[in-house]
C-alpha positions as CSV (number, residue, x, y, z in Angstrom):
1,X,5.2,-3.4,-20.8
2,X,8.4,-1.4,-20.3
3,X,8.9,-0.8,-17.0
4,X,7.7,-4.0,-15.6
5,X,8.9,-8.0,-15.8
6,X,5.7,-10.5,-15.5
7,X,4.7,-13.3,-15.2
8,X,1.4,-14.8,-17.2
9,X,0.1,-18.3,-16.8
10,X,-1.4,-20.3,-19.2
11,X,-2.6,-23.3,-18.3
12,X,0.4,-25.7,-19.2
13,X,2.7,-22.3,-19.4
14,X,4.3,-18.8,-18.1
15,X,3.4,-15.7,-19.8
16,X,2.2,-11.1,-18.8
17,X,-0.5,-9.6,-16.3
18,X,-4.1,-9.0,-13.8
19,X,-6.3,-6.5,-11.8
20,X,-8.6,-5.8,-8.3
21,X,-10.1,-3.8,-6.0
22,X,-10.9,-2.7,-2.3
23,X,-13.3,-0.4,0.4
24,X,-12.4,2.0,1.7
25,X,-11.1,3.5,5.2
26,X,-12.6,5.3,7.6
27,X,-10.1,7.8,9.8
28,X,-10.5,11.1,11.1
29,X,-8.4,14.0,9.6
30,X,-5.6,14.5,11.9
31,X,-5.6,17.9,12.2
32,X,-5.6,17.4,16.0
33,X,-3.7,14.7,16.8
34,X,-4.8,14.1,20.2
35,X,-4.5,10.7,22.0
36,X,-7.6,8.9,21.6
37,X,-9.4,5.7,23.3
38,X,-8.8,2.2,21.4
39,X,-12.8,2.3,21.3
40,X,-12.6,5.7,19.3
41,X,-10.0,4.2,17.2
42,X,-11.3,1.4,16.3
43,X,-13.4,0.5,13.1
44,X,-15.8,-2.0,12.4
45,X,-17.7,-2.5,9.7
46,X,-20.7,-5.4,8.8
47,X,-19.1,-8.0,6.7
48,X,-21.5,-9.9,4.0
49,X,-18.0,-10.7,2.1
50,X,-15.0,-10.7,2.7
51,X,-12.8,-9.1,-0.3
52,X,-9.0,-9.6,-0.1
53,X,-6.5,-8.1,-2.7
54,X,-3.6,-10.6,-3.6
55,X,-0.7,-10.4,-5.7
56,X,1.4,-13.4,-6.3
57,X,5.1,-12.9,-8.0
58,X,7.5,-15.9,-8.7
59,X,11.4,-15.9,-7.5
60,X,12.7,-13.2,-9.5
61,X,10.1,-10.6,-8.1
62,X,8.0,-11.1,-10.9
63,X,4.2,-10.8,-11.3
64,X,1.8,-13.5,-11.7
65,X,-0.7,-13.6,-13.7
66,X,-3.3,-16.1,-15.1
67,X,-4.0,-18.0,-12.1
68,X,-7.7,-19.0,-11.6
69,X,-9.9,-19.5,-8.4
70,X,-9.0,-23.4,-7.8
71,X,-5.3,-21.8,-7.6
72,X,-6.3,-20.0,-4.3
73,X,-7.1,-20.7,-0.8
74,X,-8.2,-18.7,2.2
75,X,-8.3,-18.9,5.5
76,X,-9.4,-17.2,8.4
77,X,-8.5,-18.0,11.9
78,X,-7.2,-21.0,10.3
79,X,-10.5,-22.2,8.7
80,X,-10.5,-22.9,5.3
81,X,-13.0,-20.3,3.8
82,X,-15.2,-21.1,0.5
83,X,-14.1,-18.4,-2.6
84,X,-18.0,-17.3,-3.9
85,X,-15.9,-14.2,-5.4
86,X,-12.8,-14.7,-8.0
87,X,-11.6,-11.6,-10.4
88,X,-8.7,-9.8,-12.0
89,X,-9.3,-7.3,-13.7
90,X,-8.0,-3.4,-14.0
91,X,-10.5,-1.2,-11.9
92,X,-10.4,2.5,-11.0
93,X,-8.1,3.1,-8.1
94,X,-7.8,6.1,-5.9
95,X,-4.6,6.6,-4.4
96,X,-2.5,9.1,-2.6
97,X,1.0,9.7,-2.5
98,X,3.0,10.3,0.7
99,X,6.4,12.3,-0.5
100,X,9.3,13.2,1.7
101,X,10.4,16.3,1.8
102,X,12.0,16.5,4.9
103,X,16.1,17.5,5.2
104,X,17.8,14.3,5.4
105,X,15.8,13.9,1.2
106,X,17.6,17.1,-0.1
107,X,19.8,15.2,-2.2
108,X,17.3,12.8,-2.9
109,X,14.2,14.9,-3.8
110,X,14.6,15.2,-7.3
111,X,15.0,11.5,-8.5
112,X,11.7,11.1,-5.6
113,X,9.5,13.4,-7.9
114,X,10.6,11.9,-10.8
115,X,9.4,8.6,-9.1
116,X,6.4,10.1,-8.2
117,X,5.5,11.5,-11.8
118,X,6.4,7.7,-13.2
119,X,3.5,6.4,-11.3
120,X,1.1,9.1,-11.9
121,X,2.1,7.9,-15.6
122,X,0.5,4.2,-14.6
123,X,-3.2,6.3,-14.6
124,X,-6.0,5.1,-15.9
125,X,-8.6,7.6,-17.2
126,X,-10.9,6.7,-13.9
127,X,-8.1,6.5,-11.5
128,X,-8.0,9.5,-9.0
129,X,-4.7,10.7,-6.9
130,X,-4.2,13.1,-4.2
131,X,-0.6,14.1,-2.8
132,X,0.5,14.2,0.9
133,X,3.9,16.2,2.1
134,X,5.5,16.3,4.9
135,X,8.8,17.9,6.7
136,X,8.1,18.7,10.3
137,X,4.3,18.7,9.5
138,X,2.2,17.1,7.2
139,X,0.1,18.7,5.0
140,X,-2.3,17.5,1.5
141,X,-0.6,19.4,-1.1
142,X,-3.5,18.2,-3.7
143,X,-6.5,17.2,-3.4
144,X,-7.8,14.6,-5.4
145,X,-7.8,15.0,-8.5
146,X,-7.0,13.3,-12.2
147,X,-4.5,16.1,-13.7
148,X,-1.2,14.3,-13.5
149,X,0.1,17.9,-14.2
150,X,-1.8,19.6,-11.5
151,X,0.6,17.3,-9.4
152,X,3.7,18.1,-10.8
153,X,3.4,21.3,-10.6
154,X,2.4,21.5,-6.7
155,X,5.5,18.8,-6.5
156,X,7.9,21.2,-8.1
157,X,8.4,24.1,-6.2
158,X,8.9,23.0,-2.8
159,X,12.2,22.6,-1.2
160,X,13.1,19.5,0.9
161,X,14.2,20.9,4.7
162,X,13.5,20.4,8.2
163,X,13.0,17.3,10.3
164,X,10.8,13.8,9.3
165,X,6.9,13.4,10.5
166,X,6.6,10.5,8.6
167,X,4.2,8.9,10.9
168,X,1.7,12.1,11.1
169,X,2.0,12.2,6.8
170,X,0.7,8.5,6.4
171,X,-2.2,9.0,9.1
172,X,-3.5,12.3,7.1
173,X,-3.2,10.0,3.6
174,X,-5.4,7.3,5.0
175,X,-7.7,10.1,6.9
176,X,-7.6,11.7,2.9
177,X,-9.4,8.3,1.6
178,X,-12.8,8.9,3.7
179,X,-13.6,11.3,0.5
180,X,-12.2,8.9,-2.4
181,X,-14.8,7.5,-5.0
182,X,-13.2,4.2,-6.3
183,X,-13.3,1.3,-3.9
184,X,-9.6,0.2,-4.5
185,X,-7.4,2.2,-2.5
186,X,-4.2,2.9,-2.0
187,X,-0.8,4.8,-0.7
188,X,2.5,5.2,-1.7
189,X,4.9,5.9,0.2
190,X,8.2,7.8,-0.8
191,X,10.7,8.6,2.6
192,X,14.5,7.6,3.7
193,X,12.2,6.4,6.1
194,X,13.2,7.8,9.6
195,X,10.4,9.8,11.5
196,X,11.7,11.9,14.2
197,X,9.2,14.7,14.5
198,X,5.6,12.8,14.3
199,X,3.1,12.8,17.1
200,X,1.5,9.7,16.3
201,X,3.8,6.6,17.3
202,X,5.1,4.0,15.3
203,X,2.3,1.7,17.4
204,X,-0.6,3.8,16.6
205,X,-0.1,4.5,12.8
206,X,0.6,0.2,12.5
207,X,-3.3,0.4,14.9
208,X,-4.4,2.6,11.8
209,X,-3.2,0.8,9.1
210,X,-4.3,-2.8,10.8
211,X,-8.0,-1.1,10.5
212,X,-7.7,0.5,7.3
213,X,-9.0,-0.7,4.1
214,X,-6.1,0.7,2.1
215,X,-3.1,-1.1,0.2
216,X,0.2,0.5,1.4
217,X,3.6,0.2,-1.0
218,X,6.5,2.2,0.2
219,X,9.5,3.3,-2.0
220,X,12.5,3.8,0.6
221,X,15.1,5.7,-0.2
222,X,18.0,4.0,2.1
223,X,22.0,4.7,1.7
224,X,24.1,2.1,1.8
225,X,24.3,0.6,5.5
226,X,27.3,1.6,6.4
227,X,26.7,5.8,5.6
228,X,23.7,5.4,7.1
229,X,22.8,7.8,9.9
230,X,23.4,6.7,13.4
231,X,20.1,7.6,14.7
232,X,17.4,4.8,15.8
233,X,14.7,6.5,13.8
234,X,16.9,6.3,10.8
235,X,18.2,3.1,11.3
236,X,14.7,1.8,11.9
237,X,13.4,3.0,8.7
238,X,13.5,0.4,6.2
239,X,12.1,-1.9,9.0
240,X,9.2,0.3,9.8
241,X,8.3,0.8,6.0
242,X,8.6,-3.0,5.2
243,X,6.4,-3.9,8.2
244,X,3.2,-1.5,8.1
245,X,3.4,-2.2,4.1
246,X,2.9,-6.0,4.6
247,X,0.1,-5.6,6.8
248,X,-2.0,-4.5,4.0
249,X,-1.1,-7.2,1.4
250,X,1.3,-4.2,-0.1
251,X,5.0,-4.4,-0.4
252,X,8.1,-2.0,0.5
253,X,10.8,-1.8,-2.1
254,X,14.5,-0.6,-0.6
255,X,16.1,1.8,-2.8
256,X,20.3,2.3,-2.7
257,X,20.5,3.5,-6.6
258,X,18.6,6.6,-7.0
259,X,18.3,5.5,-10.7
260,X,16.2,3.2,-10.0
261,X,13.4,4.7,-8.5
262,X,11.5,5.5,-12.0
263,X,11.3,2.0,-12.5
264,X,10.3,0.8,-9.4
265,X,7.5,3.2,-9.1
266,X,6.4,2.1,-12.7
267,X,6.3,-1.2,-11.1
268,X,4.2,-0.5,-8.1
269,X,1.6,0.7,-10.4
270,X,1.6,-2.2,-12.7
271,X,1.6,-4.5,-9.2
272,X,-1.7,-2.4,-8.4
273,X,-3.5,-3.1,-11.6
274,X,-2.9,-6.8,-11.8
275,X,-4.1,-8.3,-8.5
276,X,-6.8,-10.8,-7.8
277,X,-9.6,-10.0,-5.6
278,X,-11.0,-12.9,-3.4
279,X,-13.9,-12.6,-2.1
280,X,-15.4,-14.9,1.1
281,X,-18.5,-15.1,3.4
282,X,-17.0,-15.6,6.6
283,X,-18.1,-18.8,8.5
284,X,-17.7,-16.8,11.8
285,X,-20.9,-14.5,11.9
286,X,-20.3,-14.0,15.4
287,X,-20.7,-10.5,16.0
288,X,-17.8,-10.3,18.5
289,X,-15.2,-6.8,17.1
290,X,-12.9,-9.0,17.3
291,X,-9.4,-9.1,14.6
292,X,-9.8,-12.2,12.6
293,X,-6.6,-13.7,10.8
294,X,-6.4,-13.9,6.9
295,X,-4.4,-16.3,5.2
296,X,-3.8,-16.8,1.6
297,X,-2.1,-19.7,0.1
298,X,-1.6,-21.4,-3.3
299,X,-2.6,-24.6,-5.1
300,X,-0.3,-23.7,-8.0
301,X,-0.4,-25.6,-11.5
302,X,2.3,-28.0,-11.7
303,X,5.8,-27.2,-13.1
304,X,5.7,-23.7,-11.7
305,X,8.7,-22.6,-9.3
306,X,7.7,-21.7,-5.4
307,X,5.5,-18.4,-5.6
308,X,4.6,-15.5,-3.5
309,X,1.7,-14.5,-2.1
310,X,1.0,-11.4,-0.7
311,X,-2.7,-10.1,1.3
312,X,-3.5,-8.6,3.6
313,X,-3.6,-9.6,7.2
314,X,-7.2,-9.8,8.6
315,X,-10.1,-7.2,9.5
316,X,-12.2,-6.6,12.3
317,X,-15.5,-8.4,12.7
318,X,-18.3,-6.4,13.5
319,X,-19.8,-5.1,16.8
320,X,-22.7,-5.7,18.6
């Protein structure tokens, strides 16, 4: 695999790669963003089983692979949770980019679409993708749909200008997913990262994603520190991106060399395809709506270095 380093285990050994997959999201199209009540927003759905998508990479950001079920376990609310579901294997995936093509990108844009082609490349023949844009508005530039051309083409011909609605671009990709056919779903994220024309907050789009079934990676796009922009919004960015990533057991990846960004795309997609999925009845059945903690940790094989784990952070039990 070219544009990845990994990480398989064996059982006495280290050697290559895993798979997994996720439901879906339900948020309304945000074609008028209007304020709405925490009850409106919220979303609850009947849990039999829990399923949790988790990637685990060693110290030098590698993945790993070949772990089994006696290698893992969960927690919610601090209870230890019985695993009754183990797999990794490489399912369809639907998944939607987010690209910036706001002012502050212009010199930036190109190596960005490249990026964004590089993972299309990642596609399996079942895999789905639709593109999001955004400048001062958002707007879904494609459908979903399979032709990795049909997406380079709508990518090519628009110019990067105006201000940032980051925020508003990430709440129409996860309102996108309501129509996607694969269970595992997620967004990528390519932006510099500083919003300053949204009008959904930084609080409610992390209240979206916290409710959302839908792995999150973002791809920022950051100049060095000291040339960075003096504004909060920009200087808030990578922070922003890094945290509403994590929430969803996804990752942000801070970009300085515009050279890289090929790569690191490649390597999101390979991170997508080779996940375990855990799956859990939860010992709670109360039926309370209440956000219940998720917590993955390792019993690795011995002579392995520390590892990382990364799931997401709870759900939302159901409602009476």
């Amino acid at each position: 695999m070219r544009h990845a380093s990994v990480v398989l285990l064996t059982i006495f050994t280290l050697l290559t790669f895993s798979a997994s997959g996720q439901s879906p999201a339900q948020l309304k199209k945000p074609t008028a963003p209007a304020k709405q009540s925490a009850a409106d927003k919220r979303i609850r759905v009947d849990v039999d089983l829990v399923l949790v998508n988790t990637t685990v990479t060693d110290p030098y950001n590698r993945l790993v692979t070949g772990l089994e079920r006696e290698n893992f376990r969960v927690f919610e609310d601090n209870e230890e949770q019985e695993i009754v579901h183990f797999s990794s294997e490489d399912v369809p995936i639907s998944i939607g980019v987010v690209l910036d093509m706001s002012g502050s990108m212009s010199n930036k844009v190109d190596k960005a679409r490249l990026a964004a082609l590089q993972f299309f490349k990642t596609a399996n023949p079942q895999d789905e993708f639709f593109l999001v844009s955004f400048n001062d508005r958002a707007q879904l530039t494609s459908r979903f749909t399979s032709s990795v051309e049909e997406l380079q083409n709508r990518m090519m011909y628009a110019g990067a200008k105006g201000r940032t609605a980051l925020l508003d671009a990430v709440y129409l990709g996860l309102s996108q997913m309501k129509g996607a056919r694969n269970t595992k779903r997620a967004l990528l994220i390519i932006s510099d990262g500083g919003d300053n024309h949204s009008r959904y907050s930084e609080r409610d789009i992390k209240n979206f994603v916290r409710e959302a079934d839908v792995q999150l990676y973002a791809v920022g796009i950051f100049d060095p520190l000291g040339f960075r922009g003096r504004t909060p919004e920009e200087l808030n960015g990578p922070t922003m991106l890094a945290d509403i990533s994590e929430m969803t057991g996804g990752r942000s990846f801070p970009v300085e060399n515009l050279n890289d960004l090929p790569d690191i795309a490649a390597k999101i997609g390979m991170e997508l395809r080779n996940q375990y999925v855990l799956g859990y009845k939860p010992g709670n059945m109360d039926r309370d709506g209440k956000w219940r903690k998720i917590k993955v940790r390792l019993k690795p094989p011995r002579g392995l270095p520390p590892l990382n784990v990364y799931a997401r952070a709870g759900y939302y039990a159901p409602a009476k």
